[in-house]
C-alpha positions, 0 to 999 in steps of 0.5 A: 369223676368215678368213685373207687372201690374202697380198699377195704371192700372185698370182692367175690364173684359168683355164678350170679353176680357177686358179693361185697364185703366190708371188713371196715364197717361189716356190710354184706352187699349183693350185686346182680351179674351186671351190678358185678359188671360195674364194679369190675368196670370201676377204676381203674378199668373206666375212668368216667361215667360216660366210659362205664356206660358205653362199655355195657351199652355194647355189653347189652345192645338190647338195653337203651342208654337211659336205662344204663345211665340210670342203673348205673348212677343209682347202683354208684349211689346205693355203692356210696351209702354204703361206703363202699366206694370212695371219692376219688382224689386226684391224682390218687394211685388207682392200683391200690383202689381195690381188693380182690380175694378168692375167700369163701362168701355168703349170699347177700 
């Protein structure tokens, strides 16, 4: 099961990917143009792991499935550390999951 965005997690896209915001425990993170991609994919967009994968494997034909597995679970872990997203509970409201605002950010 995919973890959720941390309600308290903003999210500002940026001409080269985008930048998190944690207002719980203040931690800036990057993300590339595809790490930008996964969070956006996250749910409740993609449901599962393989769903995620599929979807940027047609995003970036050029790229082998291995790798997408791969970048996508250690992106998802380094998310976890970081306690940017969450364990998701089933059955949980997926629609309150995450929190997208047009304020200004800093690079990570």
């Amino acid at each position: 099961m995919l973890p959720v965005p941390n309600p308290k997690v903003l999210f500002k896209s940026m001409s080269d990917g985008a930048v998190l915001f944690s207002t719980d425990n203040e931690v800036y993170f990057g993300l590339n143009s595809v790490g930008a991609r996964v969070w956006e994919l996250l749910p409740p967009v993609c449901s599962t792991f393989d769903e995620i994968c599929t979807r940027l494997g047609a995003e970036y034909p050029e790229v082998s499935r291995s790798i997408i597995e791969a970048d996508v679970k250690e992106l998802l872990a380094d998310l976890t550390a970081h306690k940017l997203v969450a364990v998701r509970v089933e059955g949980q409201n997926d629609q309150s999951s995450a929190t997208r605002v047009p304020a200004q950010a800093g690079k990570a």
